[in-house]
C-alpha positions in Angstrom: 169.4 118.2 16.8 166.5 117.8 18.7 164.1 117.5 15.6 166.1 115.1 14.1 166.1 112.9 16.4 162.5 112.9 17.1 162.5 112.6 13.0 164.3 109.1 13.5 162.5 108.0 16.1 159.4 108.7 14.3 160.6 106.7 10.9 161.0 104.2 13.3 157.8 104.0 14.5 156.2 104.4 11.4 158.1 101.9 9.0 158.2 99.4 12.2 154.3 99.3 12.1 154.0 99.3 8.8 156.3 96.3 8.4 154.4 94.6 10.7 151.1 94.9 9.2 152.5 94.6 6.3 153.5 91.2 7.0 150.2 90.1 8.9 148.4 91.6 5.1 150.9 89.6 2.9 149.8 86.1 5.0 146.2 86.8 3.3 147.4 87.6 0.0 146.5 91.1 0.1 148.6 94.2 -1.4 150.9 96.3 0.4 149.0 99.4 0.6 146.1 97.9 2.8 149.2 97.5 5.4 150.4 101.3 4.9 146.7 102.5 5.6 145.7 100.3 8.7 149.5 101.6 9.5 148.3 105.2 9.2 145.1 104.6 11.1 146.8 102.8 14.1 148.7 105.7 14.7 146.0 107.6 14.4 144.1 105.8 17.0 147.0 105.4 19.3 148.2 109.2 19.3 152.0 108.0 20.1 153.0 111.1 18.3 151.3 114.0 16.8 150.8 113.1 13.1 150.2 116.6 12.2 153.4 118.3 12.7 155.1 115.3 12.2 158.1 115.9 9.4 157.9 112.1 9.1 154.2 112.6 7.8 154.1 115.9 6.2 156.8 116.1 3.6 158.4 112.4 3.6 155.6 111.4 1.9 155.2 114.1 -1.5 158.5 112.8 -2.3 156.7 109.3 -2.9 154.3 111.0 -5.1 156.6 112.9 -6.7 158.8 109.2 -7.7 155.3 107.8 -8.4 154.6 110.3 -11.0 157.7 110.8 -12.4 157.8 106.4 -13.0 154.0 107.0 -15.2 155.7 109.6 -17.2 158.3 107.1 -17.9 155.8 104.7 -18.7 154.1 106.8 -21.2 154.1 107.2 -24.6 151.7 110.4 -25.4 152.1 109.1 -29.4 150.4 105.7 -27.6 147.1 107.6 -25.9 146.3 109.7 -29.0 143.3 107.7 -30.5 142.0 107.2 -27.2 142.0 110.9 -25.8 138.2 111.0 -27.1 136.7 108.3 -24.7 139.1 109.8 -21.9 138.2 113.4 -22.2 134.7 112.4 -22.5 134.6 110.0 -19.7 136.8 111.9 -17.4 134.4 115.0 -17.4 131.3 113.1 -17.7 132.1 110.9 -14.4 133.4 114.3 -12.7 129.8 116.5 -13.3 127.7 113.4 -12.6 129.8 112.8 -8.7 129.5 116.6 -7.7 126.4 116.8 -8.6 125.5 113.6 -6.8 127.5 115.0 -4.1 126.2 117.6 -3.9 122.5 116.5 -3.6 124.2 113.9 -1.0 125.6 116.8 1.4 123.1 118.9 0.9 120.6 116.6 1.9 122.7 115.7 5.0 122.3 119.2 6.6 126.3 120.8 4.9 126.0 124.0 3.7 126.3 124.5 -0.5 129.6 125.9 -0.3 131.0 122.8 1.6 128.1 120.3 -0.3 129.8 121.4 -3.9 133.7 120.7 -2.1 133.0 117.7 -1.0 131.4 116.2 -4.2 134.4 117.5 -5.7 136.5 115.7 -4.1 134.0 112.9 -3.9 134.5 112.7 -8.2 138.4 112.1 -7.9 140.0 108.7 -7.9 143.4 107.9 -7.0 146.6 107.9 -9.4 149.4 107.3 -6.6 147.1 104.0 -5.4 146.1 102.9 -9.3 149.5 103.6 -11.0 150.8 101.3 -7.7 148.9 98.3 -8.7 149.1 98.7 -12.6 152.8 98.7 -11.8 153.2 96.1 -9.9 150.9 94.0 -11.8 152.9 94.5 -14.8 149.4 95.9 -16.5 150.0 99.8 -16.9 151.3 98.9 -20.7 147.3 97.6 -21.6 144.4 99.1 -23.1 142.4 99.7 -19.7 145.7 100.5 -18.0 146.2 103.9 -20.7 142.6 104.1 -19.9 142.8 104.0 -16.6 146.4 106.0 -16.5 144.7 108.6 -19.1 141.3 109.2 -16.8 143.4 110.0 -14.1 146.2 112.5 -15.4 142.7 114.5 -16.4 140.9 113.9 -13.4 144.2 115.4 -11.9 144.3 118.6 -14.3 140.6 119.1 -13.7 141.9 119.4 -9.5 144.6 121.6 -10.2 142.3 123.8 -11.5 139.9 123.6 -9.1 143.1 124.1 -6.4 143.7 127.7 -8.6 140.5 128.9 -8.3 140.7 128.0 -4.5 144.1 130.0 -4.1 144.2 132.1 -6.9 147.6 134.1 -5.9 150.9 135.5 -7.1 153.3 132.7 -8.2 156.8 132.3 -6.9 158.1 134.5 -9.7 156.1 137.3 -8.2 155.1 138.6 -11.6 151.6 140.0 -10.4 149.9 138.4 -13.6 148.2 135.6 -12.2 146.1 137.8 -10.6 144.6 139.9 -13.6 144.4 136.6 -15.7 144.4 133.4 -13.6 143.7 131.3 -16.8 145.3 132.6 -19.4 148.6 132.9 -17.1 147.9 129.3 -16.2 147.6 128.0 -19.9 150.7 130.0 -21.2 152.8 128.6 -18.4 151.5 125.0 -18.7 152.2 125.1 -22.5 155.7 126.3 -21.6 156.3 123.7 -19.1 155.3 121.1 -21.6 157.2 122.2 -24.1 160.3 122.8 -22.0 159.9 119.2 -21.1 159.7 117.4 -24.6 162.7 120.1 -25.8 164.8 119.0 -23.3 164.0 115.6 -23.9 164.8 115.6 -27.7 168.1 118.2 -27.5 169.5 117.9 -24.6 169.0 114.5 -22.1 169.6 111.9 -24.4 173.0 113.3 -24.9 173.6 114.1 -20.8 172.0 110.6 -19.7 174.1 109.0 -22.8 177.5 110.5 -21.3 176.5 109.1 -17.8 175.5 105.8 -18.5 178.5 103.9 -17.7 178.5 104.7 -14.0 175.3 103.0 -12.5 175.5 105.6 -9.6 176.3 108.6 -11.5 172.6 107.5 -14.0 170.8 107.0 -10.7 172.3 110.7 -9.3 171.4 112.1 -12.3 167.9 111.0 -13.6 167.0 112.3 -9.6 168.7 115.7 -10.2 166.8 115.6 -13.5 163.4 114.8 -11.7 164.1 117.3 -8.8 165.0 120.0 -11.6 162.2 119.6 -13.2 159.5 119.7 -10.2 161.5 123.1 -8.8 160.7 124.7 -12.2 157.1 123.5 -12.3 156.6 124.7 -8.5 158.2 128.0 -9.6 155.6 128.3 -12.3 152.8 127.5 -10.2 152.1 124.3 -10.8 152.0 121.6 -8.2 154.8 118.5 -7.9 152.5 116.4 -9.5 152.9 118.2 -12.7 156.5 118.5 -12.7 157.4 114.9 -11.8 154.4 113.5 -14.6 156.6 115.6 -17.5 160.1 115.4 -15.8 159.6 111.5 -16.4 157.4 112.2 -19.7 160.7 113.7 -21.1 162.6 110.1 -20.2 159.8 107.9 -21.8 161.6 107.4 -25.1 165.5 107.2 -23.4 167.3 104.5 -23.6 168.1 104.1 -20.3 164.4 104.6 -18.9 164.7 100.9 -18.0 168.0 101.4 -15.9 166.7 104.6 -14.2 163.0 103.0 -13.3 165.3 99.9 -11.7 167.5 102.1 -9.7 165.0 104.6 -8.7 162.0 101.4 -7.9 163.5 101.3 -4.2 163.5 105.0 -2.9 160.2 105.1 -4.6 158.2 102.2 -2.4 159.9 103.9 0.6 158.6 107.3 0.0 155.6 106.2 -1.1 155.1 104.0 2.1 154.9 107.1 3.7 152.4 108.6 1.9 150.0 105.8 2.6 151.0 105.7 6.1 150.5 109.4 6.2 146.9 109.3 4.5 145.4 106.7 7.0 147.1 108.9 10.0 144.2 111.3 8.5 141.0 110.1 10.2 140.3 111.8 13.6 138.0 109.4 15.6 136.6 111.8 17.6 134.6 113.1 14.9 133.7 110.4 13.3 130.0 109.7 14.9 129.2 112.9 13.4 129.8 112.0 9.6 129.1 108.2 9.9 126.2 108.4 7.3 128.1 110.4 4.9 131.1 108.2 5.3 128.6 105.2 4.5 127.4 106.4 1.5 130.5 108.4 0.0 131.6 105.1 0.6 129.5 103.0 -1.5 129.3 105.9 -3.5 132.8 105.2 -4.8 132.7 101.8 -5.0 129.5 101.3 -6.7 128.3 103.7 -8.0 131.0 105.8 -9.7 132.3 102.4 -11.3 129.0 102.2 -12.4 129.2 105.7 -14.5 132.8 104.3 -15.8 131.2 101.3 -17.6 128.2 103.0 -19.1 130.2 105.6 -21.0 132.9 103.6 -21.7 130.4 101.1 -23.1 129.3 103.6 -25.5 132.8 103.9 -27.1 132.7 100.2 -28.3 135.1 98.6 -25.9 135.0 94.8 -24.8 133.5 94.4 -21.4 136.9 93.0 -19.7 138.6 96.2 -20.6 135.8 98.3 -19.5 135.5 96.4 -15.9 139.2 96.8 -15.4 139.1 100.4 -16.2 136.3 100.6 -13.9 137.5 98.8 -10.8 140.3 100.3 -11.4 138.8 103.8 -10.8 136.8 102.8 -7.3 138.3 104.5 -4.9 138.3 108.5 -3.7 142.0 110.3 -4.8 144.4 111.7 -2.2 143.4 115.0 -4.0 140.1 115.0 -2.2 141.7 115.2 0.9 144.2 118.3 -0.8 141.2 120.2 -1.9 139.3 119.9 1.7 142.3 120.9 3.1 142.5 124.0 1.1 139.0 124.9 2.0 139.4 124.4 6.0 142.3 127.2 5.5 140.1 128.9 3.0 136.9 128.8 5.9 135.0 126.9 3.3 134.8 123.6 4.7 134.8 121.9 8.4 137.4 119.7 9.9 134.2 117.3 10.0 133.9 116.9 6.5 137.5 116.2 6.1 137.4 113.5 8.5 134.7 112.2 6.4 136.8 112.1 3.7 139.5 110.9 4.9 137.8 108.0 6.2 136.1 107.5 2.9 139.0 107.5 0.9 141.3 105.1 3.4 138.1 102.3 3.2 137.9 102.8 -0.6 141.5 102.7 -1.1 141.9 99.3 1.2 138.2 97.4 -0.7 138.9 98.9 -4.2 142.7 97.4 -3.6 141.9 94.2 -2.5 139.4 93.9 -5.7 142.0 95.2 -8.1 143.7 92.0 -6.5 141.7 90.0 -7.1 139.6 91.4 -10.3 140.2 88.2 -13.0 137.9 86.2 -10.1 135.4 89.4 -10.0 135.0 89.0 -13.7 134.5 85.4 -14.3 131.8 85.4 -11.7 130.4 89.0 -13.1 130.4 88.2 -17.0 127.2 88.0 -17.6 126.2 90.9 -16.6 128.6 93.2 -17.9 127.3 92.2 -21.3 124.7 94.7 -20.0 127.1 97.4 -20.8 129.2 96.6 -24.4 127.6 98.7 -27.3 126.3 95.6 -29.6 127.0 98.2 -32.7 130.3 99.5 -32.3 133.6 98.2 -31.9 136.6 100.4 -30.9 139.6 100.1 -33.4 141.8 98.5 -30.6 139.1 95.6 -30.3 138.6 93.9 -33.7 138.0 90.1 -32.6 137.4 88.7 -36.4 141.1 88.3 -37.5 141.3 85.1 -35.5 139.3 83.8 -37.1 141.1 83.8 -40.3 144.1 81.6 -39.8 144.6 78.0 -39.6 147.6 75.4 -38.5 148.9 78.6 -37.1 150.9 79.6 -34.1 149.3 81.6 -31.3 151.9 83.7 -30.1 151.0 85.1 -27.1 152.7 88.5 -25.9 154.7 90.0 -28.5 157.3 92.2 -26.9 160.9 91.3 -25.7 160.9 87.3 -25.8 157.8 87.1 -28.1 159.5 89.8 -30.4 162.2 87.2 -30.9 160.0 84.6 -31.5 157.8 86.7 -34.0 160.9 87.9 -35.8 161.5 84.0 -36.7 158.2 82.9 -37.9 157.9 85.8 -40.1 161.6 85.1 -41.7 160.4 81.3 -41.9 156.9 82.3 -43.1 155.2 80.2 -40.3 151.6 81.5 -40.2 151.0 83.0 -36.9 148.6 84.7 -34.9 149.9 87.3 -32.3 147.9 88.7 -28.9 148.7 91.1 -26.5 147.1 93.6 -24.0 149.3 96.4 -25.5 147.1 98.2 -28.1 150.3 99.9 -29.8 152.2 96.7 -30.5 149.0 95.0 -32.3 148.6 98.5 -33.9 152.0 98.1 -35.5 152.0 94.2 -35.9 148.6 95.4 -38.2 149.9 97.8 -40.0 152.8 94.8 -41.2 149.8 92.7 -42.2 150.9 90.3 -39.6 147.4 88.3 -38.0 147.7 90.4 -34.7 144.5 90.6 -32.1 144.3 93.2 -29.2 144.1 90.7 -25.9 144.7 89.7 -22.3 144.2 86.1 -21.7 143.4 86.4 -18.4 140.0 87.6 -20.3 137.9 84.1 -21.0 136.4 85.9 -23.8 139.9 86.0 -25.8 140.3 82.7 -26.0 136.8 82.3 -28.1 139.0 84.0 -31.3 142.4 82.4 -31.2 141.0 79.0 -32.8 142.8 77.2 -30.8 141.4 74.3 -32.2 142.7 74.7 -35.7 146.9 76.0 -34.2 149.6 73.6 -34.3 151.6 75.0 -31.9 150.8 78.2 -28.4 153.4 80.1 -26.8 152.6 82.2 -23.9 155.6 84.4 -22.9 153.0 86.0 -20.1 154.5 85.8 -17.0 151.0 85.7 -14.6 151.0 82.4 -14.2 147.0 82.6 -13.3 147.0 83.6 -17.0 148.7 80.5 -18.3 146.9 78.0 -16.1 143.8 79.8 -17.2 145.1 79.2 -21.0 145.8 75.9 -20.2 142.6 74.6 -18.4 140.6 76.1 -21.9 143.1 74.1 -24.0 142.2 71.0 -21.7 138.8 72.0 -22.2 138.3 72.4 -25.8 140.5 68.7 -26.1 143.4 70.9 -28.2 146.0 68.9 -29.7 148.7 71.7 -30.3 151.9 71.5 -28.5 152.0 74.2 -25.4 154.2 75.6 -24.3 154.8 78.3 -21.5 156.7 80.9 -19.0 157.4 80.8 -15.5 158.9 83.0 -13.1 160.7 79.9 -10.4 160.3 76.4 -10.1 157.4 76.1 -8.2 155.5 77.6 -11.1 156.9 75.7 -13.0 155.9 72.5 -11.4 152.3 73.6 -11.6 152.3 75.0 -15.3 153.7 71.1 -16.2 151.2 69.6 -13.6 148.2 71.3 -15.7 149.1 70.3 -19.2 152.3 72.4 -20.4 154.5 70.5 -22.9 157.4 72.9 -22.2 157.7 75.7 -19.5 160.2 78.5 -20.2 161.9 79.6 -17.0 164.7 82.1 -17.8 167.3 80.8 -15.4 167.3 77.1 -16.6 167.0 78.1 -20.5 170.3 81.0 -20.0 172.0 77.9 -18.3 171.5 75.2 -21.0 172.4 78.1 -23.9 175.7 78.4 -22.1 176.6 75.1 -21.7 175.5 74.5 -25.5 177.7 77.2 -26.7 180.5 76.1 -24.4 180.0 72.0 -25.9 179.7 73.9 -30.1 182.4 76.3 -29.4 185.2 75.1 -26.9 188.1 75.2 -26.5 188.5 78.1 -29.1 185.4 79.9 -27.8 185.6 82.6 -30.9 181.9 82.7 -30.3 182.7 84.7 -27.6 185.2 86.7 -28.7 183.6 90.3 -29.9 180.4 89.0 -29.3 179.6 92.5 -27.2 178.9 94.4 -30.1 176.4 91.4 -31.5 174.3 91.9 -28.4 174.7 95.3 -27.4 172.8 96.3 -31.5 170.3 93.4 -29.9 169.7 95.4 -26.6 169.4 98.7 -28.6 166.0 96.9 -30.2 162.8 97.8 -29.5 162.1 94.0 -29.1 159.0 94.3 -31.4 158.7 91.9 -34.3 157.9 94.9 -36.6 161.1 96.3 -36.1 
């Protein structure tokens, strides 16, 4: 009784400062998780309970991670990543030798012994998924080229520190079966090809069926996708392998369901609280009392990460042929140090191979990384305008990558641009090419233009929040641009180059309220699309064609349930 109540009183604590950071962070237009840090660091500083026994701050929070992974499993489509595992594999490893061996040198020079020098550039090589997945998430972005890149870098980055968490503790596994001992990779293999193929049997036999009999009780799809998750990460835990595994493939399994959509909207909530937590939790990390000490390594791990190792991220990306704004996003996107560092430390101080020093170090470095590299994900379509030049530095001037191909803008004339061609612009698409209007399609998902190509339809890998885009749409030549984006920087963007360039084309555009709206208008649109407003006037249009009979009505759930069931791609 008594731990429960302190557990209570120290969610209340915790969520009460967070909130209130939160909302002092929000006034300066800053995301969320710069709140849960400064959150974690307060109580740090203030000792008003102890943060390391805390259940609050020790457990709470790998249910968040656990939700967070189990959403980007959801999210992805292995068939999708395929042609790019090449530039990940090779960028992945190539950024992780090149950090512990500058960590190492770093440490080393700094007085640490090797044993701790080669730990801490380990962990110094790792960048975050929980904080990167966050943002692509939230920015609607993790569907892009640079978010699979990004997304892709960081499930390996993750492998590569589960295996370095083996070697650390290289032990029996629940099951007790004594092999993992004699052969700690092979064991480790055969049980990670079983747990992925456990995953994608269940998903093909068995949980479209169970999720399909559930699906008309909102709670019952909610209970069940988190039994399914839960399951899932017991099994993996059994095997060996850590939550992060099992939650990644438990929501793998669901990325081709028809009800991911439902689940990810029920499950959204519990997710942000846990994962609230976790933040909280990491900032609650740094012990002030040591920090003197390590100030010069936490200085330059610091800069390390946030120079420096996006630095390595565009070079050998570069090589691969992508566009510099996909390589910059990819890169910023990867500036920060990953809560694994801290795991793998952590390991090592129980292990006797590293000091509670370094760890302080690192957890310092990683809450400053983690609050910069966030506020410049923020804010990275400024960064890049005002950095464009010199990223120019770092595009291969002979190769393109497959997902790039710029020329078949080029090509078309008196043409549409249709820009975003999933759910509304899948509509759209689907009646321009039954009324053979010449079109030109863009969006930042590379498998949509993959299969828009493959239908000879005049598709061009893009994000227009990328000034370079708009150089192959020829806008000049289109009679008519629809943006179904819903940034609304985006479309002003669009529409200040349209203003620009003097197009005559009728414009027209999406927005989220009325306010946006307003603005979109204000800057040149000839017609905004906000959702509200246009279900409104279809209703009271069907009403005026159809009353007082209303037989358009009548059996018209079948009609839109076989709509629903569409991919909402113009292809199909």
């Amino acid at each position: 009784m008594v731990e429960s109540n302190a557990l209570f009183i120290q969610l209340a604590i915790v969520l009460g400062l967070a909130a209130g950071v939160g909302y002092a962070v929000k006034r300066f237009r800053l995301p969320l998780v710069v709140a849960y840090l400064i959150a974690g660091v307060l109580l740090s500083f203030l000792q008003i309970f102890d943060t390391t026994s805390s259940l609050a701050l020790t457990f709470l929070p790998e249910i968040g991670i656990a939700f967070v992974l189990f959403f980007v499993g959801m999210e992805l489509d292995l068939k999708e990543i395929k042609y790019l595992g090449k530039p990940i594999i090779i960028t992945s490893l190539g950024q992780i030798i090149l950090s512990i061996f500058a960590g190492f040198l770093i440490t080393t020079f700094l007085g640490f012994p090797p044993t701790e020098s080669f730990l801490l550039g380990v962990g110094l090589s790792f960048s975050s998924t929980i904080v990167v997945v966050k943002l692509l998430l939230e920015k609607k972005d993790a569907s892009s080229l640079y978010g699979k890149l990004s997304i892709g870098i960081l499930l390996l980055e993750d492998l590569v520190a589960i295996l370095f968490l083996m070697f650390m503790s290289v032990g029996s596994s629940a099951l007790s079966l004594g092999l993992q001992d004699i052969l700690p990779l092979t064991t480790l293999f055969l049980k990670g090809v079983f747990l992925l193929i456990l995953s994608l049997v269940l998903s093909r036999y068995a949980l479209k069926g169970l999720f399909g009999a559930v699906a008309g009780s909102a709670e019952l799809l909610f209970l069940s996708a988190l039994a399914w998750c839960f399951i899932f990460v017991a099994v993996s835990i059994l095997l060996g392998f850590s939550v992060v595994i099992g939650a990644f493939l438990a929501g793998v399994a669901l990325a081709n369901s028809d009800f991911h959509f439902e689940i990810q909207g029920k499950v959204k909530p519990l997710r942000d609280f846990f994962v609230t937590l976790f933040f909280v939790y990491l900032g609650s990390q740094v012990v002030f009392t040591q920090i003197g000490q390590v100030l010069p390594l936490i200085i330059i791990f610091t800069l390390y990460a946030l120079v420096f190792k996006p630095f390595i991220f565009l070079l050998i990306l570069g090589i691969f042929g992508f566009r510099r704004h996909t390589i910059f996003q990819t890169a910023l996107n990867l500036s920060q140090i990953s809560e694994f560092s801290l795991i793998v430390l952590m390991v090592g101080i129980k292990a006797g191979m590293v000091s509670h020093e370094a760890l302080t170090a690192m957890a310092l470095t990683g809450v400053i990384s983690i609050i910069i590299s966030s506020i410049m994900i923020t804010y990275s379509r400024q960064i890049y305008r005002k950095i464009l030049p010199i990223l120019g530095f770092f595009e291969h001037g002979g190769l393109t990558h497959q997902t790039e191909s710029k020329e078949v803008g080029l090509m078309v004339e008196d043409h549409v641009v249709l820009i975003g061609a999933h759910r509304m612009g899948g509509e759209i698409a689907r009646f321009l090419i039954r009324e053979r209007i010449p079109f030109l399609a863009v969006d930042f998902n590379p498998d949509i233009i993959k299969k828009l190509v493959e239908n000879k339809i005049h598709a061009l890998y893009g994000d227009i929040g990328d000034p370079e885009i708009l150089e192959f749409l020829n806008l000049e030549k289109s009679k008519l641009v629809i943006s179904t984006a819903q940034n609304t920087d985006d479309n002003l963007i669009l529409l200040s180059e349209i203003k620009r360039r003097k197009v005559g084309a009728v414009i027209i555009t999406r927005a989220a309220s009325a306010l946006e709206a307003e603005s979109l208008y204000k800057a040149g649109a000839d017609y905004v699309i906000l959702p509200e407003v246009v279900s409104g006037e279809f209703i009271t249009d069907s009403l005026r064609n159809h009353w007082p009979s209303l037989a358009f009505f009548k059996d018209r759930s079948g009609i839109e349930l076989r709509k629903l069931a569409q991919n909402h791609l113009a292809v199909e």
